[in-house]
Residue, then its C-alpha position, 0 to 999 in steps of 0.5 A: x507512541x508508534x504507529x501500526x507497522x506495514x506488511x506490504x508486498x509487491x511481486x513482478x511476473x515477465x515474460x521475455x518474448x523473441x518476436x524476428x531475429x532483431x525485434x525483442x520485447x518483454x511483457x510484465x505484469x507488476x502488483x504493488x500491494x499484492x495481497x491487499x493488506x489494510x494498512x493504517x497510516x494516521x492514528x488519532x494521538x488526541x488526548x481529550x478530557x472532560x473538565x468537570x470529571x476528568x474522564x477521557x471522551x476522545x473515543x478515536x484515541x490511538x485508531x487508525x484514521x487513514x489508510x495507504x493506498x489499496x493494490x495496484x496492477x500495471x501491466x507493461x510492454x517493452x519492445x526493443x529493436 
């Protein structure tokens, strides 16, 4: 059994900025996860049967029981001099 896949996307925005004639630097924003995509990352593979009548009572078969983490921001300045 597989689990569910992954659609994540992660995008980058810069800026590059001329501050004097020796100082540079470059400013980024950076998202992981951009768009927020739940994404499931355990699934429940127990198979649990009753004894007496062999029905399946596990009813978390085959659902997601946890999920990688949420959208991230950073933002970054780099100076070069």
């Amino acid at each position: 059994m597989t689990g569910p896949g992954t659609a994540n996307f992660d995008l980058s925005v810069y800026r590059s900025l001329k501050f004097t004639e020796k100082v540079s630097g470059q400013l980024r924003i950076e998202g992981y996860n951009a768009f927020n995509h739940t994404q499931f990352a355990g699934v429940d593979t127990t198979l649990r049967y009753d004894n007496a009548t062999g029905a399946m009572y596990n009813m978390l078969f085959s659902q997601g029981t946890s999920a990688r983490p949420p959208r991230r921001i950073q933002i970054a300045m780099r100076i070069r001099f």
